[in-house]
C-alpha positions in Angstrom: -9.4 -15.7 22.2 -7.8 -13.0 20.1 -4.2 -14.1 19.1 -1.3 -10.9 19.9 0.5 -10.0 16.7 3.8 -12.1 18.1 1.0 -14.8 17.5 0.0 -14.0 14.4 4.0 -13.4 12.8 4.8 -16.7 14.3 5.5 -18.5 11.0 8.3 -19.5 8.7 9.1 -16.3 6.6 12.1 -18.4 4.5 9.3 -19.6 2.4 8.0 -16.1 1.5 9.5 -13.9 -1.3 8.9 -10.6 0.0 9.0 -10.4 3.7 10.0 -7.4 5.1 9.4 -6.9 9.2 9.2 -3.2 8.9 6.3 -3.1 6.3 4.5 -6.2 8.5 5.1 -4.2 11.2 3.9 -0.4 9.8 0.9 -2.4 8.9 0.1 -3.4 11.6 0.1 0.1 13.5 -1.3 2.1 10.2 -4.5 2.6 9.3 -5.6 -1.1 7.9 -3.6 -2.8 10.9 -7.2 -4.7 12.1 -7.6 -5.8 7.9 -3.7 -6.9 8.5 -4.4 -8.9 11.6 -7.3 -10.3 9.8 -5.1 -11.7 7.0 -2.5 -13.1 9.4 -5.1 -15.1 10.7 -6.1 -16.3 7.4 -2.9 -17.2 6.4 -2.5 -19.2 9.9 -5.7 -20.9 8.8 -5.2 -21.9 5.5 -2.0 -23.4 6.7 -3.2 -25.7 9.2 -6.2 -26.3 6.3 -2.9 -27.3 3.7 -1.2 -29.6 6.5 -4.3 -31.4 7.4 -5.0 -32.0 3.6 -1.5 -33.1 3.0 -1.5 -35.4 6.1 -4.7 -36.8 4.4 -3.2 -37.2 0.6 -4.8 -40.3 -0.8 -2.5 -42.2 -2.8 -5.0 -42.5 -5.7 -5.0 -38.8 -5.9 -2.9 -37.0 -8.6 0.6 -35.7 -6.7 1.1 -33.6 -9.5 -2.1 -31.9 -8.8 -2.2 -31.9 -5.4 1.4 -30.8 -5.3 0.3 -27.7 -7.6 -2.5 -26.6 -5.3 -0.7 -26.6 -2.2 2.0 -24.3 -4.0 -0.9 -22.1 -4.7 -2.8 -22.3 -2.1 0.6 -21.1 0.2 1.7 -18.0 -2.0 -1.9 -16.8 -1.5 -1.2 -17.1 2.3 2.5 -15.4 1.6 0.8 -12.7 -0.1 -1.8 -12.3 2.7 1.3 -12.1 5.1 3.6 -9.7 2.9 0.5 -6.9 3.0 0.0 -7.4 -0.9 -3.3 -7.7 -0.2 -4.3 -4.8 2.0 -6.0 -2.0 -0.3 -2.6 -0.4 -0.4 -0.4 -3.2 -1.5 1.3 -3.7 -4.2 -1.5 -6.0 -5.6 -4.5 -3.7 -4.8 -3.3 -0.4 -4.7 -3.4 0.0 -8.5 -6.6 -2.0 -8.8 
């Protein structure tokens, strides 16, 4: 079932940097606004993927590290959300 873009900017945009509605939303109608849709659903992926690891956090394991990697793991999903990643954001378009 395909998820409508209310769906898909259903998340909590006080942990991203750079969020800006009217460049989520111009994305969404311009010319890469199925590549946009796709990273929105990525994002909503590796989400749930960091809650269910976190839920699972072995004691054992190192916090530092696994605190670390969630970090990183997230701002790739923030920059998946912010459009840095479509091929003309602010990461690609220079690439």
């Amino acid at each position: 079932m395909e998820k409508t873009d209310e769906q898909l900017l259903d998340f909590d945009k006080s942990r991203l940097a750079d969020w800006n509605p009217e460049r989520a939303d111009a994305a969404l109608a311009g010319e890469h606004g199925a590549l946009y849709r796709n990273h929105l659903q990525i994002a909503q992926w590796i989400d749930g993927w960091v809650e269910r690891m976190e839920e699972g956090r072995q004691a054992a394991s190192a916090p530092e590290f696994q605190d670390g990697f969630v970090q990183g793991v997230r701002e790739i999903a923030a920059h998946l959300r912010q459009t840095d990643l479509l091929p003309d954001g602010v990461i690609l378009k220079d690439a």
